[in-house]
C-alpha positions in Angstrom: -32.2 -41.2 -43.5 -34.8 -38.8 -43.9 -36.4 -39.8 -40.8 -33.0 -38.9 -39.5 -33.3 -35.5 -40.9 -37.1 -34.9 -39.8 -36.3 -36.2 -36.1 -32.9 -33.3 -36.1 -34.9 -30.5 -37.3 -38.3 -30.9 -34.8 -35.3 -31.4 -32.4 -33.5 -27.9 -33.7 -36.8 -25.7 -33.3 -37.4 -26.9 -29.7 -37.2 -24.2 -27.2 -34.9 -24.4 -24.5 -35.7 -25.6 -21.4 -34.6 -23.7 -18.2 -32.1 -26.2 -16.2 -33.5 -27.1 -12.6 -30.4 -26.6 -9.7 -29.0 -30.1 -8.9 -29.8 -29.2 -4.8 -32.7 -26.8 -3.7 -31.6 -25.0 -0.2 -34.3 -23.8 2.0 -34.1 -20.4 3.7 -33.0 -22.9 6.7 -29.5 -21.9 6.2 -30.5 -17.9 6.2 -32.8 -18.1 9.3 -29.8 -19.9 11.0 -26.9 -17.4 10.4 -29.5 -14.5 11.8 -30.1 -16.3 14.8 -26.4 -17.0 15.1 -25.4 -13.1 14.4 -28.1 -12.2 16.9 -26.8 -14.0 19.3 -23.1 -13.1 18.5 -24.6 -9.0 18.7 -26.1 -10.0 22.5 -23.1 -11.5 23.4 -20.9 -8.4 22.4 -22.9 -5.8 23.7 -23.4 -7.3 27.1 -19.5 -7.9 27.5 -19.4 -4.5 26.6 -22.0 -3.3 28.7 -19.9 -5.6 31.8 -17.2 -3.2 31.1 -18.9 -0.4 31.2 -20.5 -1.3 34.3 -17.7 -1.9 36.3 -16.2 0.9 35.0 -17.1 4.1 37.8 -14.6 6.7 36.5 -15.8 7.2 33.1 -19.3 8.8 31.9 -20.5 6.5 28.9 -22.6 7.3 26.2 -24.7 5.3 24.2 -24.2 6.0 20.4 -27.2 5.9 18.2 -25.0 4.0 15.7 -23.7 0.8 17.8 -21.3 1.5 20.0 -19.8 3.1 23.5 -17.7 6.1 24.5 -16.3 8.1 26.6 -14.4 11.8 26.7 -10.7 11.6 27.9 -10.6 15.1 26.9 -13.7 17.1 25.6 -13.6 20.7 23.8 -15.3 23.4 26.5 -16.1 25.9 23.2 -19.6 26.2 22.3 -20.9 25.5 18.6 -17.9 24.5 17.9 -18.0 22.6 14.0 -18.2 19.3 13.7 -16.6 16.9 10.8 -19.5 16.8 7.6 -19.3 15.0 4.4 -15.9 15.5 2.6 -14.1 17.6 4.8 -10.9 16.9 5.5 -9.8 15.4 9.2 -6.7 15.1 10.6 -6.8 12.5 13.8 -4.5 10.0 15.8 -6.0 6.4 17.3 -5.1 3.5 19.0 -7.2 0.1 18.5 -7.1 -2.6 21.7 -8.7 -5.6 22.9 -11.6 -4.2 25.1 -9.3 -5.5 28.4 -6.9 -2.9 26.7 -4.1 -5.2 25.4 -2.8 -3.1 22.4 -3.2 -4.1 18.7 -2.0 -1.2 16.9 -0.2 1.9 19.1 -0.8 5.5 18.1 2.6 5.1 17.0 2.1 2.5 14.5 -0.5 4.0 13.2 0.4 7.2 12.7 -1.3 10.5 12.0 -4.2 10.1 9.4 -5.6 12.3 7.1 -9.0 11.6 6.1 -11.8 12.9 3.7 -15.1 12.6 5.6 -17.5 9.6 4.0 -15.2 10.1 0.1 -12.7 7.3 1.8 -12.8 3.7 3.4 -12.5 3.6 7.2 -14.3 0.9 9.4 -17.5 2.1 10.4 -17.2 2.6 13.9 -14.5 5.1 13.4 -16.4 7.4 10.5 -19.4 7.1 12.4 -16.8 8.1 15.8 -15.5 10.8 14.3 -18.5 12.8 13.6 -19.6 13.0 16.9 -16.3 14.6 17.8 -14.7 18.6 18.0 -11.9 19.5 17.0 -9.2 18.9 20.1 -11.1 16.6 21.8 -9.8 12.9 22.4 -12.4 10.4 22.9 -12.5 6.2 23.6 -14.6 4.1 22.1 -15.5 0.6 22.8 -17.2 -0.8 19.0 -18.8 -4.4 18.6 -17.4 -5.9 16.0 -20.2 -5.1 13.7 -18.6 -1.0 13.5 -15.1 -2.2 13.8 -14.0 -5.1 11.5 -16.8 -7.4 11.6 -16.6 -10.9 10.4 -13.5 -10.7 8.3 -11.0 -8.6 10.6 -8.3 -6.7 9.2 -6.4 -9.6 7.4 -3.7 -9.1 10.0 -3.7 -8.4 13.9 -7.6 -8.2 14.5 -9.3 -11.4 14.2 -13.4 -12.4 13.1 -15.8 -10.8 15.3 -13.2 -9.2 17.4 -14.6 -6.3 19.6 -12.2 -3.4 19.8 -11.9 -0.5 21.8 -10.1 2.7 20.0 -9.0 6.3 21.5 -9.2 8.6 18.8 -7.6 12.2 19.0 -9.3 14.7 16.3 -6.3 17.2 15.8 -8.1 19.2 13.1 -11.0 19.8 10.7 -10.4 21.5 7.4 -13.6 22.0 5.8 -14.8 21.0 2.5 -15.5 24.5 0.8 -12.2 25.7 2.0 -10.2 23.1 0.6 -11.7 23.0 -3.0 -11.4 27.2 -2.8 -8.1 26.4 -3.1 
């Protein structure tokens, strides 16, 4: 019995032992789902770059954020403001397949208003808007890295879907006006 008692209490004042995982992974899994995104990225952007290609009427231009577009109607002013951090936005859009079948129409949609970077839109689009004046209507072809990526929307746009997107920029309200209010 008392060897009992010795053998619980040099058992009670051990320290514990970290638990080794029941299955080491490599980085073999990592390395593999970059080389698989890289080539899902080339794959995009060269479809894309098809498009633009056989397309003569419009002047694309290269974003420094991803993506491809074009003005359907461009603002003639000069220094005319651009959307910055929090001001407020009001646009219309569209989002199609990039051979133009519709997902959502303008009318489904609906006029958005929109805080600049204090709200969630898909990256494409925040990014999109930015480069835009107000008046001006501009299409956009996005990889599906700026649009919805690998998840989609959860309804009409699927994984990895590449979308094209005309976007109308009816006004900019900006952010010291709106909290002078």
């Amino acid at each position: 019995m008392v060897l009992l008692l010795i053998s619980l209490l040099f058992l009670a004042c051990k320290t514990p032992e970290p638990r080794r995982p029941v299955s080491q992974e490599s980085d073999t899994f990592i390395k593999e789902s970059i080389e698989i995104n890289k080539e899902l990225v080339a794959y995009e952007e060269n479809l894309i770059k098809e498009i633009i290609e056989e397309d003569t009427t419009h002047n694309y231009i290269t974003s420094a954020h991803g993506f491809w577009y074009y003005y359907e109607k461009e603002n003639p002013a000069v220094d005319v403001k651009k959307p910055e951090f929090g001001d407020k936005v009001i646009f219309t859009y569209n989002i199609s397949r990039l051979d133009g079948t519709p997902i959502y129409t303008t009318e489904e949609i609906g006029e958005r208003v929109y805080f600049m970077d204090k709200e969630n839109l898909f990256t494409g689009l925040r990014q999109g808007l930015k480069l835009m004046e107000e008046g001006e209507t501009l299409t956009f072809l996005f990889p599906s890295y700026t649009a919805f990526g690998y998840y989609g929307d959860n309804q009409k746009i699927g994984t990895n879907m590449p979308i094209k997107s005309t976007v109308s920029l009816q006004s900019i309200q900006p952010q010291d006006s709106i909290n002078s209010k």
